[in-house]
N, C-alpha and C positions, 0 to 999 in steps of 0.2 A: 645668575652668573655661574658658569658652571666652569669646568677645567678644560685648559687651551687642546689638550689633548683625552685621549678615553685610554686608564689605566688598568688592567683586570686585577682587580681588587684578591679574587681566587688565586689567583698567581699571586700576588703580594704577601699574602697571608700564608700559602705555604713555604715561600722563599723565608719569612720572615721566624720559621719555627724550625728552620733547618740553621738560619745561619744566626741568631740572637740568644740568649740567654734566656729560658724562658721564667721571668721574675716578674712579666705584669699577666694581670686578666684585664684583654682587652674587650672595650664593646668590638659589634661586629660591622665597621664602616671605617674606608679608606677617605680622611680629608685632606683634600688639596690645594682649597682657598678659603681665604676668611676676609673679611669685612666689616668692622664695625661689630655687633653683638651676632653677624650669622657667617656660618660657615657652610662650605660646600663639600659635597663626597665626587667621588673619583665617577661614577655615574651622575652625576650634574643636580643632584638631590639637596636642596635648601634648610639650613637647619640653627635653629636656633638656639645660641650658645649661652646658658646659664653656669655654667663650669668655667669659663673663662681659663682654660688652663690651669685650673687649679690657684684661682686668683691670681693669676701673672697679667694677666692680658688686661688689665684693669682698662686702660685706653683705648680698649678695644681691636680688631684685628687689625694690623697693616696700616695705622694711623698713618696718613699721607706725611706728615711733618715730622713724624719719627721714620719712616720711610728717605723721607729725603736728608736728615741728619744722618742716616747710616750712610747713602749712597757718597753724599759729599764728604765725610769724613774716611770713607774708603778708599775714594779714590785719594788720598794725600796721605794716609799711616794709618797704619793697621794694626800692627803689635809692634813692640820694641822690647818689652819685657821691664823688670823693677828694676836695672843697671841703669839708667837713667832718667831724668827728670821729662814730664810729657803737661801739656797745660790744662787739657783736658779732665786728668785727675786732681787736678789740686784746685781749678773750679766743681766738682763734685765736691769734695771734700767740704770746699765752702758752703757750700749750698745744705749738706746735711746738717753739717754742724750748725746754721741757720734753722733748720726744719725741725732738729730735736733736741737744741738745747747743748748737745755734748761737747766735747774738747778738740776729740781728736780722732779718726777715721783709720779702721784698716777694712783694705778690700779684699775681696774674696771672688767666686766664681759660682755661688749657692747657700741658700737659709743655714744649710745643715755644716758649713765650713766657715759662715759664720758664727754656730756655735762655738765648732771646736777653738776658732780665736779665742773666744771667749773664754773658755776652757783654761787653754794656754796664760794667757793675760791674767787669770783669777789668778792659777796657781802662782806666777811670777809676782805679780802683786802680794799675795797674803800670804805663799806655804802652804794653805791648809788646803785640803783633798776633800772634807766633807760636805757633799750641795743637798740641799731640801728642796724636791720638786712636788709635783702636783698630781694625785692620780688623775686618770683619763689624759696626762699630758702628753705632747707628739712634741720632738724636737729634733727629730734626722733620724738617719738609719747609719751614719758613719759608728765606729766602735765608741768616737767619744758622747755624741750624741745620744745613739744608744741608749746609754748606760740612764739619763734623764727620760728617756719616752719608756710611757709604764706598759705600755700592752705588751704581757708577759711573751706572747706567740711571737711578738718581734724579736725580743732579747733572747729567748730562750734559746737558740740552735749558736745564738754562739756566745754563752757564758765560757769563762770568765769577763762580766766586764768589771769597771769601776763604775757600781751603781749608786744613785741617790738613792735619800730615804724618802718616801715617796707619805705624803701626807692627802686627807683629802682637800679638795676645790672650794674656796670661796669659805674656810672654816677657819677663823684668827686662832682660836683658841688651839686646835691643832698644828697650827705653824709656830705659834708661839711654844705650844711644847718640844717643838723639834730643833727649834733652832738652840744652838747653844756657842759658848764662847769658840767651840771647835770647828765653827762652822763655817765655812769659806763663802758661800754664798746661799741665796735663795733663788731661783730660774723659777719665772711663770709668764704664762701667756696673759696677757690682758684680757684677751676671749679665749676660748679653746676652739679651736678651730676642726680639726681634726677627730675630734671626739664628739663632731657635732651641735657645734656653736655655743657654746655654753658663758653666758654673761655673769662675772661673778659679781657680790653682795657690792652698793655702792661704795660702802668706806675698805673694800678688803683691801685694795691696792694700796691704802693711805696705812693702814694696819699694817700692813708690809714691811711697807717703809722704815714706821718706827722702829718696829719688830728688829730689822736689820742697824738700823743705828743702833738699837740698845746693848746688839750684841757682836758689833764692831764687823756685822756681815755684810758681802756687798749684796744689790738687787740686781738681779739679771733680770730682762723685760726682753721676753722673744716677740717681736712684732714682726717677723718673717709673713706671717697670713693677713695680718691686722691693719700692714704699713700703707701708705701711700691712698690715704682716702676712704680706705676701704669700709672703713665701721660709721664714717660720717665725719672725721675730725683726721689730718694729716697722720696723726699716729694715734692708738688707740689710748695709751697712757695720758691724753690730752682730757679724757673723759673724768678722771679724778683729778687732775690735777700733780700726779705724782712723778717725777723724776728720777731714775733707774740710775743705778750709774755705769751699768756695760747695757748696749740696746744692740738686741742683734736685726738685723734686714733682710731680705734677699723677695724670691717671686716677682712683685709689680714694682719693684727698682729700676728696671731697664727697658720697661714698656714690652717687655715678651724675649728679650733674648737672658742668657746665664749669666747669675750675677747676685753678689751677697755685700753683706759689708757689716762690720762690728764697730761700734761706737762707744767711746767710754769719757769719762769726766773725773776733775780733781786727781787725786794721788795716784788712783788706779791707773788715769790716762798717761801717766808717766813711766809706767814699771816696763815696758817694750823695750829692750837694747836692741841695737842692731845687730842681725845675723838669729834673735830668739825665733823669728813666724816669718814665712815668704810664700810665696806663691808665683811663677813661670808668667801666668796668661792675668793674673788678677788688676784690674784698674786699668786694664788696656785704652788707648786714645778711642778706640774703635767703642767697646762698650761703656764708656763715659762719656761718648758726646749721644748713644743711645740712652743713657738714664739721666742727663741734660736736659735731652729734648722731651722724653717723657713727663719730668718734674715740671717744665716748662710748657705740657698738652694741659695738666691737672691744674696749674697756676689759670690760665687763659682761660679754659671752660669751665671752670667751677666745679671741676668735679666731682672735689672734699663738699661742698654743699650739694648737689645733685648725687651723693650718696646717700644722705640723710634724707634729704627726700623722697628720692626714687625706695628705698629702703623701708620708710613709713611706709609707704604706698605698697608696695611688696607684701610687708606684713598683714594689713590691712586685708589686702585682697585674700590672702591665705589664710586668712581669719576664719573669711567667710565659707571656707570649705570645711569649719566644723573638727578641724586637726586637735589629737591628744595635744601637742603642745607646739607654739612655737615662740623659738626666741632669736634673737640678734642685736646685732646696732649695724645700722646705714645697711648696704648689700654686701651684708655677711649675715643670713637668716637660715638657722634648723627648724627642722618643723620633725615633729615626729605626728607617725602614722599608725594607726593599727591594720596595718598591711604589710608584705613582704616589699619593702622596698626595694631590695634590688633587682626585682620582677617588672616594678612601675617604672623603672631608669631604662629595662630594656624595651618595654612596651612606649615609652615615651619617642626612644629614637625614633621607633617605628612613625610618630607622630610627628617628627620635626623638629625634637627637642631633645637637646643637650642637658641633662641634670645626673646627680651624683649622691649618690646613698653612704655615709658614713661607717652607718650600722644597717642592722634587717628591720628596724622601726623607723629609721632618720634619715630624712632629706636633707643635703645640705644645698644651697642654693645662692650662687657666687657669682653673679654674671657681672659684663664689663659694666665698668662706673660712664657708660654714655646711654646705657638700656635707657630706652623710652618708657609711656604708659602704655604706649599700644602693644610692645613687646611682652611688658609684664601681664599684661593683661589675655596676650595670646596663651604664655605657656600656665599661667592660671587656671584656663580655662581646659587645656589640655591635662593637668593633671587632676582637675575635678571631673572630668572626663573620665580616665582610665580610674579613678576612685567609683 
């Protein structure tokens, strides 16, 4: 399947550096359509998507049924804004507060504005200003996010922020030193995503926990990378067992279009007054009957189970190419290499394959929760290939 029309890519790329910001490195290919785990370039060129949009596309591209919920919900309301009540979002609403346990829902438009909710909501709730994150953790690029995501190269160009105390990953003993009665919360990823998939110690998340009752802190649980299937279990917090009491969302919420949401429980979930947090475009009819219909592709095809599986099976196969290391849950899998990975990502496209380098050792490898075996099995084979 290629594009209805032939786009010159050359021309896009130099329009694209004259008239945009330039704040990404992009690969070098123009796509136009996607389908399921493959997508196409502006030359008619087939390519296999283990990136998924940066685990957004969980559903895979252009899902027919999230397709047809956008078109019908378009044509009858689009936006109206938060001045009044829409039915749309207060079935969402339902459905998370179903999905993770929590109270009560604010929406947003992206993971990383779902922090800053969060942010907001702590400070309202408790006063206190102090958070203990996690090294290697990623949690937005906004000022308030920021100040939580530890790679210094990102914060540095624009200090002053309000930075955590940054302790290391998946170490009780080090978060238990850090936290103290001054401390307003703890924020950690269930996986690390971002830092190339890092699964912490079974009981740390349960450690956490206590950690934070003893010392009257709440838990922040970013599931922005981790939500909606993606580790093998609806949320990744499902895997211990443990209950956060603010969970931030965003990426595979809306089955591929922008869209966040903060969730919080008990006393916390009360501290919001009207008029404290808002948002223009946030919880629109239009993107709540797309993360509707999404919730409702993963309910129908099993997808929270065919992550764990397909995931096993993933790991597995990437076993067998002999890698320094890999880890994950469900298809959320790093591998590291002793090769210039961002070499193998370029060389990969050249092969039909969509994959994504963390770091210069680390694969990270995220395709939609509907990849096949044969699929997994192709780009397998293509990166023991160029190994």
């Amino acid at each position: 399947m290629g594009s209805d029309h032939m786009t010159d890519k050359n021309d896009i790329v130099k329009r694209e550096s004259e008239s945009i910001f330039q704040t990404y490195s992009r690969q070098d290919v123009l796509l136009v359509k996607g389908r399921g785990a493959h997508v196409w370039d502006s030359e008619g060129r087939e390519y296999l998507d283990f990136v998924a949009g940066i685990a957004v596309n969980s559903i895979g591209h252009c899902h027919p049924k999230l397709v047809e919920a956008v078109n019908r919900q378009a044509s009858a309301l689009i936006h109206t804004s938060n001045l009044y009540y829409t039915e749309n979002q207060v079935l969402l609403a339902e459905e998370l507060k179903k999905l993770t346990g929590m109270d009560r829902a604010y929406f947003c438009n992206s993971g990383a504005e779902s922090i800053e909710a969060a942010l907001k909501l702590l400070r309202r709730a408790t006063g206190r200003a102090k958070i203990v994150a996690a090294e290697r953790a990623f949690h937005g690029r906004t000022l308030g996010a920021l100040g939580l995501t530890y790679k210094s190269a990102y914060r540095e160009p624009f200090r002053p922020l309000r930075e955590a105390q940054f302790v290391p990953y998946s170490d009780s003993e080090a978060l238990k030193a850090a936290v103290t009665a001054e401390t307003g919360a703890v924020i950690l990823e269930p996986v690390q995503g971002e830092a190339g998939v890092y699964v912490p110690d079974r009981d740390y998340l349960r450690t956490a926990r206590d950690i934070c009752d003893d010392r009257g802190a709440q838990l922040i649980l970013d599931e922005v990378q981790t939500g909606f299937g993606r580790t093998g279990r609806w949320f990744a917090k499902e895997h211990s067992g443990v209950m956060p009491d603010i969970i931030c969302l965003g990426k595979a919420i809306a089955g591929g279009l922008p869209m966040g949401a903060m969730l919080a429980r008990g006393t916390v979930a009360e501290a919001f007054q009207k008029g404290d947090h808002g948002s223009t475009f946030a919880g629109g009819p239009l993107i709540c009957a797309a993360a509707l219909a999404a919730i409702d592709i993963i309910r129908e095809e099993r997808l929270v189970e065919r992550s764990e599986e397909m995931g096993g099976y993933l790991k597995s196969e990437i076993e067998k190419l002999k890698p320094l290391e890999v880890r994950g849950l469900g298809l959320m899998v790093g591998v590291d290499l002793d090769c210039d990975c961002k070499q193998l990502v370029e060389r990969a496209l050249g092969k039909g394959v969509l994959i994504n380098n963390t770091s210069e050792h680390t694969l990270r490898l995220i395709p939609p929760l509907v990849v096949t075996k044969e699929e997994i099995d192709k780009v397998v084979a293509v990166i023991g290939e160029l190994l």
